[in-house]
BAZAMI-440174 format. One line per 8 residues: number of its first residue (from 1); their letters; for each residue x, y, z of C-alpha. Coordinates in nm, 4 decimals. Each point is the difference from the previous one (the first is absolute). Layout:
NUM = a = X,Y,Z; ...
END
This chain:
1 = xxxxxxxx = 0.0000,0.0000,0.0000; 0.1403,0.3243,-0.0838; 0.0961,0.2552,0.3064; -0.2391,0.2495,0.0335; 0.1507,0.3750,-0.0101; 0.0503,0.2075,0.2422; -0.0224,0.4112,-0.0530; 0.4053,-0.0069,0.0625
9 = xxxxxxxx = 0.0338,-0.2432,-0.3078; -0.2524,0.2410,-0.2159; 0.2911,0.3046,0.0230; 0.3210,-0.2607,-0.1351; -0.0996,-0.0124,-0.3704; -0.3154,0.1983,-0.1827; -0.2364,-0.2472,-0.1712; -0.1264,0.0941,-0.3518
17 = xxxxxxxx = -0.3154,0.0490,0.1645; 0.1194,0.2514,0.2550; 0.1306,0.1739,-0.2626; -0.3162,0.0412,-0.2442; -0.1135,0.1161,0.3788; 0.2300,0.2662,0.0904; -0.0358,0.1026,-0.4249; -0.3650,0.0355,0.0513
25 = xxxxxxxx = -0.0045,0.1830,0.3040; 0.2932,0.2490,-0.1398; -0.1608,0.0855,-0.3271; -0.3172,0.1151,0.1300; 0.1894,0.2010,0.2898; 0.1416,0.1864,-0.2913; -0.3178,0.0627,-0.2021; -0.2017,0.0147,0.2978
33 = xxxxxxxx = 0.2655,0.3138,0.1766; -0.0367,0.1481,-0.3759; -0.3757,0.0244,0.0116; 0.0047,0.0881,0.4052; 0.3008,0.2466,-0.0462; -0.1761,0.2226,-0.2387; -0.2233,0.1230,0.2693; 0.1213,-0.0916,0.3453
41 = xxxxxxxx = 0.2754,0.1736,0.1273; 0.1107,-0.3220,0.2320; -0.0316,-0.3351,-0.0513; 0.0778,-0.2998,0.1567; 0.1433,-0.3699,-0.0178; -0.1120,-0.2326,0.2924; 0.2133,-0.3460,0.0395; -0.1444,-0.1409,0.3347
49 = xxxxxxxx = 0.2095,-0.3355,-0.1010; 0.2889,0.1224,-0.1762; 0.2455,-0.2983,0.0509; 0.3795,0.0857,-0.0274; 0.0237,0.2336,-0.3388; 0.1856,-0.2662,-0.1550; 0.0579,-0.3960,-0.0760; 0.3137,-0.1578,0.0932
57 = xxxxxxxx = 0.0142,-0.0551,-0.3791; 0.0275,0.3944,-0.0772; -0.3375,0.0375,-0.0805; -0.1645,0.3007,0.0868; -0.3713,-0.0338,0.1527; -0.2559,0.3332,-0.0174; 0.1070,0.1830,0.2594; 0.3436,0.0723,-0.1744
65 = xxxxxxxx = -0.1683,0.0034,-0.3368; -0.2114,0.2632,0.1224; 0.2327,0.2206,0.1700; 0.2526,-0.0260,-0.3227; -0.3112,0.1372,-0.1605; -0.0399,0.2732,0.1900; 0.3362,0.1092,-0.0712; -0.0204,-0.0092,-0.3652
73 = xxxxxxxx = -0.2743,0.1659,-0.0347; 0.0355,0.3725,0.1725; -0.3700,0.0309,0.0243; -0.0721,-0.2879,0.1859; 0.3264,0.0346,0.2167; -0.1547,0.3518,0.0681; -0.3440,-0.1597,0.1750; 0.0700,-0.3386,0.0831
81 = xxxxxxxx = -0.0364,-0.0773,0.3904; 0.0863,-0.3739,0.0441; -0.1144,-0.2250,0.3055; 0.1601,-0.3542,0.0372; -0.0720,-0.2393,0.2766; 0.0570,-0.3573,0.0656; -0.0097,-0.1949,0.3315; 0.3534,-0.1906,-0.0306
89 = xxxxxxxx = 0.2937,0.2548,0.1142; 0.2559,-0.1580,-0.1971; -0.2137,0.1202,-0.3164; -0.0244,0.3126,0.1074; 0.3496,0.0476,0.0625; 0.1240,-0.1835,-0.3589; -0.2413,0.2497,-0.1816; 0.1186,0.3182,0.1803
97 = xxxxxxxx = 0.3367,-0.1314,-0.1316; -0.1383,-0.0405,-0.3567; -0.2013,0.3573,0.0324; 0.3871,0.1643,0.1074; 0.1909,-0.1307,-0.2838; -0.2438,0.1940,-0.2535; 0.1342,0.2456,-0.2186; -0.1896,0.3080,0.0253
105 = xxxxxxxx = -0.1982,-0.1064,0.3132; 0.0847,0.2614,0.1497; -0.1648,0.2187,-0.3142; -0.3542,-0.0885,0.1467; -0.1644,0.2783,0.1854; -0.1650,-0.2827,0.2192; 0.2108,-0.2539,0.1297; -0.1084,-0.3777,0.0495
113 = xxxxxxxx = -0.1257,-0.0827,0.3270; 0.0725,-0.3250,0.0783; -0.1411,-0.1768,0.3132; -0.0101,-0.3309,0.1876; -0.3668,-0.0263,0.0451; -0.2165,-0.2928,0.0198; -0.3609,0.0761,-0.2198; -0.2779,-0.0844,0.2865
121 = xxxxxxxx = -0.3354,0.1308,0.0761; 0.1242,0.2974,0.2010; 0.2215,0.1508,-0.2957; -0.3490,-0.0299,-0.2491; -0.1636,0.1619,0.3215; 0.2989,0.2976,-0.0281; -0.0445,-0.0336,-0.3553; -0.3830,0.0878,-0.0103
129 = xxxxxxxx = 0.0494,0.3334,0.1897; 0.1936,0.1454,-0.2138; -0.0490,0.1177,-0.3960; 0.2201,-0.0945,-0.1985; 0.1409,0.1664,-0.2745; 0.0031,-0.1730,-0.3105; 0.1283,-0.2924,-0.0341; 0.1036,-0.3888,-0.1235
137 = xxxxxxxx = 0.0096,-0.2173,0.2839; 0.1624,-0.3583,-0.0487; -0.0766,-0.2568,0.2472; 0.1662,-0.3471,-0.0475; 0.0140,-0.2306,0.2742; 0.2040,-0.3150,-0.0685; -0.2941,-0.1570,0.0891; -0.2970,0.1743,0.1609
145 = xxxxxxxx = 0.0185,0.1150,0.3255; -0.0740,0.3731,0.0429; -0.1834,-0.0126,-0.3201; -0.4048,0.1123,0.1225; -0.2502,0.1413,-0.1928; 0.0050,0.2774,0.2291; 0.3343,0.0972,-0.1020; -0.1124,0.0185,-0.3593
153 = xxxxxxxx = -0.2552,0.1515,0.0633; 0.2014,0.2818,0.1763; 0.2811,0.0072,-0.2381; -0.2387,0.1266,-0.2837; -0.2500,0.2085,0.2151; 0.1535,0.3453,-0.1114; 0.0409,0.2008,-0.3564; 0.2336,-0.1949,-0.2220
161 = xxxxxxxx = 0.0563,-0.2498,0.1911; 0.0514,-0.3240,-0.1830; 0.1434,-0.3625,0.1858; 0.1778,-0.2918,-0.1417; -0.0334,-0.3030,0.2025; 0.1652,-0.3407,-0.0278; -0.3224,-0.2509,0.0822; 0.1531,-0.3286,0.0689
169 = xxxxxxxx = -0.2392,-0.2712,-0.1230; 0.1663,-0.3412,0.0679; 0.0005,0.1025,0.3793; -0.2843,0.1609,0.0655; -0.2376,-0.2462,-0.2418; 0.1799,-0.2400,0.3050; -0.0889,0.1720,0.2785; -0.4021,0.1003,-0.0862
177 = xxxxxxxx = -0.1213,-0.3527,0.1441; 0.3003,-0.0082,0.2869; -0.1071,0.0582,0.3058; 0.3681,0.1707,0.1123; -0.0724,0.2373,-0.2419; -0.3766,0.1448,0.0223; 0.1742,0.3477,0.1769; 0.2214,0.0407,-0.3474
185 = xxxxxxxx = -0.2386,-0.1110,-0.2400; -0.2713,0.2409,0.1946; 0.2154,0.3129,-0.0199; 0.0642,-0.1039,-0.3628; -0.3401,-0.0093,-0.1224; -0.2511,0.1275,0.2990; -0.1355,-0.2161,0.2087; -0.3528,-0.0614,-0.1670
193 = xxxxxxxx = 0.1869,-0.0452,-0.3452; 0.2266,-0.2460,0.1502; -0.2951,-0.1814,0.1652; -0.1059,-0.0453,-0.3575; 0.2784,-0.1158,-0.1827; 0.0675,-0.2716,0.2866; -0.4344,-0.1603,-0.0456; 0.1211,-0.0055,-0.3864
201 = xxxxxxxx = 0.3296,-0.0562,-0.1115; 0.0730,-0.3435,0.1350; -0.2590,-0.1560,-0.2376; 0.1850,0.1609,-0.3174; 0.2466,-0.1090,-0.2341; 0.3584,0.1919,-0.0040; -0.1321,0.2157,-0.2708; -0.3484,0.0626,0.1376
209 = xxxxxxxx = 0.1024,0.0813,0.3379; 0.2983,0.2471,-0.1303; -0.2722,0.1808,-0.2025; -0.2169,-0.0253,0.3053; 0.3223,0.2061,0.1978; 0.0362,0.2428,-0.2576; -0.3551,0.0775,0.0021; -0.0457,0.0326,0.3719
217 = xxxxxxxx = 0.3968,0.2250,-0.0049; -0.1907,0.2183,-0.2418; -0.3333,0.0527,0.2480; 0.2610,0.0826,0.3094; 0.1753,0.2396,-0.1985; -0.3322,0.1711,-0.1282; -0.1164,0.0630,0.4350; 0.3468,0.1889,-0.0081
225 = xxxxxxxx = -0.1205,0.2517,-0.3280; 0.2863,-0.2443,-0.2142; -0.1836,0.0723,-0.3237; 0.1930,-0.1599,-0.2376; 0.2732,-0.3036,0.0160; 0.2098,-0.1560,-0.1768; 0.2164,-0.3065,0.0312; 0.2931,-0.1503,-0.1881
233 = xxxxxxxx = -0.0084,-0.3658,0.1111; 0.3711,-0.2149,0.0942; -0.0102,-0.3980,-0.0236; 0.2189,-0.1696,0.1507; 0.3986,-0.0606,-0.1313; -0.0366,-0.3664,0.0139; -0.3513,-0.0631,-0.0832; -0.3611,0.1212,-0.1831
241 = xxxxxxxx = -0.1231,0.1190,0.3481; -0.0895,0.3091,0.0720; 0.2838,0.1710,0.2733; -0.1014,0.3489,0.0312; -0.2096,0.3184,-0.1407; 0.1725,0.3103,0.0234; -0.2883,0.2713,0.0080; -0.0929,0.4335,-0.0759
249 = xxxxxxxx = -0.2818,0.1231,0.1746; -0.0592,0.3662,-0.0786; -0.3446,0.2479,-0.0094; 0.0368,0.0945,-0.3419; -0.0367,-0.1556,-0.3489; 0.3287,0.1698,-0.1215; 0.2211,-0.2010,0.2510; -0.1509,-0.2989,-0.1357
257 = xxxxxxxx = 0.0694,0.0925,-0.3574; 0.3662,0.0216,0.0803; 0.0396,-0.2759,0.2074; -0.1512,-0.2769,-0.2573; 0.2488,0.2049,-0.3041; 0.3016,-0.0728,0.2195; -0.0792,-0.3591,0.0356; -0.0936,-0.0709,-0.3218
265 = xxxxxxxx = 0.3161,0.0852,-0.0850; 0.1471,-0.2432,0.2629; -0.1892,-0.3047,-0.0938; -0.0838,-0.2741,-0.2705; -0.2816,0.0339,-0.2390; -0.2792,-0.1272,-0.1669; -0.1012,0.1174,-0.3024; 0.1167,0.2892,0.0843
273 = xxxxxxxx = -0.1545,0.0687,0.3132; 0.1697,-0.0108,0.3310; 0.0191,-0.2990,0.2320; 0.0678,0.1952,0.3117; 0.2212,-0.3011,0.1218; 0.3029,-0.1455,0.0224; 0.0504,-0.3459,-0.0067; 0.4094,-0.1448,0.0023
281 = xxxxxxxx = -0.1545,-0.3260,-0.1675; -0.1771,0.1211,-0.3207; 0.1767,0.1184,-0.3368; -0.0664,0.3162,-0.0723; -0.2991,-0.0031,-0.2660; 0.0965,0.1835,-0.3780; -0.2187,0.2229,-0.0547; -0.2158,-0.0193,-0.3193
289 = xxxxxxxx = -0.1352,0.2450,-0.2900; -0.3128,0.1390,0.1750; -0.1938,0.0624,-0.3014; 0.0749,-0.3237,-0.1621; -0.2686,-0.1221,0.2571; -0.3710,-0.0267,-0.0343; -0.0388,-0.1132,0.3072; 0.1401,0.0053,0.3160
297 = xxxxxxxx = 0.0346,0.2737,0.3109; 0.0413,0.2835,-0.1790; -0.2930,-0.1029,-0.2505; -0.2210,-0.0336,0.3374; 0.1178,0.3144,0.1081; -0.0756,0.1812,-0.3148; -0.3635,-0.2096,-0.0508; -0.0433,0.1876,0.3476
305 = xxxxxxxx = 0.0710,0.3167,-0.0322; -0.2050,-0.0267,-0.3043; -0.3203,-0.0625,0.2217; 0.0928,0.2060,0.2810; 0.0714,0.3281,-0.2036; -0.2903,-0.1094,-0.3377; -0.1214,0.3233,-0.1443; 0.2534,0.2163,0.2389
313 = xxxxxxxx = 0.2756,0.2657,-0.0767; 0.2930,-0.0311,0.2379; 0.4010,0.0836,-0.0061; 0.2397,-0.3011,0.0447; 0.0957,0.1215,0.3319; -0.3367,0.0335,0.1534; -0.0977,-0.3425,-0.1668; 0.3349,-0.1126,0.2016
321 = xxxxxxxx = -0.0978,0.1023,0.3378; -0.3574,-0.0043,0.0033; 0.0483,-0.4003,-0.0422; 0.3610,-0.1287,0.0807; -0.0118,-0.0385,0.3795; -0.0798,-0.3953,0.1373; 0.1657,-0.1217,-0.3583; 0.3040,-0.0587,-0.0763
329 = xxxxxxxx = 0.0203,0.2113,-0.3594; 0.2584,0.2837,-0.0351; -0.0716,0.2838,-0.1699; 0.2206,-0.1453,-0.3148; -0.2653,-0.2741,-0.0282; -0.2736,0.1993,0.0200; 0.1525,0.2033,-0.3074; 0.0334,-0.3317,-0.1789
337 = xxxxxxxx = -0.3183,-0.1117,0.0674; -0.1396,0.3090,-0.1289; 0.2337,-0.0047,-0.3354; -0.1306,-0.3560,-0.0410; -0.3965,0.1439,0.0157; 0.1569,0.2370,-0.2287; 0.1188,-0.2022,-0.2653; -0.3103,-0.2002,-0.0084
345 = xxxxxxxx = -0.1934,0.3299,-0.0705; -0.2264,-0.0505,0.3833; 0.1364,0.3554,0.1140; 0.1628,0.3186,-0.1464; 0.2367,0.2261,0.0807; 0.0139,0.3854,0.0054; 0.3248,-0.0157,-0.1898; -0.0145,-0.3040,-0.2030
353 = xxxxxxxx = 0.2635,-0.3015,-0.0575; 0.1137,0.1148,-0.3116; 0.1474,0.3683,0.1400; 0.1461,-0.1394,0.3397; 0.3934,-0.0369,0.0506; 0.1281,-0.3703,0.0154; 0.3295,-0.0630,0.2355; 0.1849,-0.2412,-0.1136
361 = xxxxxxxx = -0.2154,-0.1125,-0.2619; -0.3454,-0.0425,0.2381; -0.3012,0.2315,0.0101; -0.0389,0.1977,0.3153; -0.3046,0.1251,0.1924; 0.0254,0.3529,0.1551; -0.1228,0.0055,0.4047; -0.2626,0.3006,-0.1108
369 = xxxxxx = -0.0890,-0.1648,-0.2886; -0.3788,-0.0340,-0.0359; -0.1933,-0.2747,-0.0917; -0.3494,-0.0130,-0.1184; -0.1776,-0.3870,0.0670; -0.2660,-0.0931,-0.2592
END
């Protein structure tokens, strides 16, 4: 039987998964303090598990990434207050190492705080009193303890406030039915919510009862005003298991725009649409000629659209947002879709096919173009 790890083996060498994890969570930091930046004054990164900075193997985890950000990139060096915490003190003292040996740290007109602090009920009770200015809080737990609804709840209650959470699945599917565990799983999820997840999962199959979890995540999240989520979902290195979700809740759609564009870019797809996973055991799937196909997702999507919007004049854009959020389409196949309804003479468009640029030999499809269904 293999040796289960331990958080101290998680820091020797970064996983491909940890990286796709620290990726995500840096890319929308950066178009997420772009968006923020442009009207707040301040704004703020929250690690309340930051880990050591860095890998024994050299790799750099977020809160380095981050910080080397910040000094790049005068405007966000000029507003950025950072906040990293983590319960074990030899962490804390490896990453005030790593934060030191910066160039330029010094550059930042707020410099990193960086605290030994275990996450608990009274620091979400300090938490609550306060408003926050805006800001991306991170919270991931090597497993789960300290994670609470509660704390999500609080770490997105003020303006601009968005939280990226690491939800880990393989443990806490474990501990719904344990008796040990009815505190963690309670905090989790709420106590009622919990109550009903524990009369119904146990009579599911694995993928049944994940959907089941998912579903009753979403319902927490939704007591604590998290109006939109998204997760990109981990299996497990050595199997087709699912090992972990990591997970943005925010109040506002345009979080959740950016969040599914920066992972689609960090995951397989199929026909052409985003997975949202990543799984160490599956080839990566080539991706085929969209409008080869007369059926498939993208036809469904378009054979949609054309009986949501029938007889309606709307721009791509507002098509895009008005019906993207619960699926997993991108606003690249929405425009494909819509070139597809198109070509087959089922919608026009204000500035027709023939007088649009190509790039790179394929026909694009302006945001503000508009489209009139028949």
């Amino acid at each position: 039987m293999a040796k289960a790890s331990t958080e101290e083996d998680f820091f020797v060498e970064q996983s491909e998964a940890s990286k796709i994890k620290a990726r995500i969570v840096f890319n929308y930091f950066v178009t997420w303090a772009s968006i923020i930046g442009s009207t707040a004054s301040k704004i703020g990164y929250l690690d309340f598990f930051c880990g050591p900075g860095k890998y024994e193997d050299g790799n750099e985890s977020t809160p380095l990434l981050i910080l080397k950000k910040a000094v790049e990139v005068p405007k966000i060096g000029k507003s950025l207050v950072t906040i990293f915490q983590d319960s074990n003190v030899d962490y804390i003292d490896r990453l005030r190492k790593c934060v030191a040996e910066i160039d330029g740290i010094k550059t930042l007109k707020y410099a990193p705080y960086i605290e030994a602090q275990t996450m608990d009920e009274e620091v979400v009770k300090q938490l609550k009193k306060i408003e926050l200015i805006p800001s991306l809080i991170f919270i991931d737990p090597f497993g789960y303890k300290g994670l609470s609804k509660d704390l999500l709840g609080t770490a997105i209650k003020d303006w601009g406030c968005d939280c990226i959470f690491f939800f880990n699945y393989n443990r806490i599917n474990a501990a719904i039915t344990n008796p040990a565990f009815t505190d963690n799983v309670n905090l989790i999820f709420g106590e009622d919510i919990a109550n009903e997840l524990r009369a119904k999962v146990e009579s599911l199959n694995p993928e049944l009862r994940q959907k089941l979890v998912l579903e009753k995540l979403a319902l927490a999240l939704s007591k604590v005003k998290g109006k939109f989520k998204i997760e990109f979902k981990f299996y497990k290195e050595d199997s087709e298991k699912t090992s972990h979700f990591l997970i943005l809740i925010t109040k506002h759609a345009r979080g959740y725009e950016v969040m599914k564009e920066v992972m689609a870019k960090l995951c397989d797809t199929d026909e052409g649409i985003p997975t949202y996973e990543y799984r160490p055991l599956k080839e990566r799937k080539a991706t085929g000629d969209m409008f080869a196909k007369t059926t498939g997702k993208l036809f469904d999507l378009g054979e949609t659209l054309k009986t949501t919007y029938k007889g309606k004049k709307k721009t791509v854009i507002t098509i895009y947002r008005e019906h993207n959020v619960g699926t997993p389409f991108i606003l690249s196949n929405y425009k494909k879709a819509l070139m597809m309804l198109e070509g087959k003479g089922e919608i026009t468009v204000d500035v027709p096919a023939a007088s649009r640029r190509k790039i790179k030999g394929e026909l694009t499809l302006g945001d503000d173009r508009l489209i009139t269904f028949k």
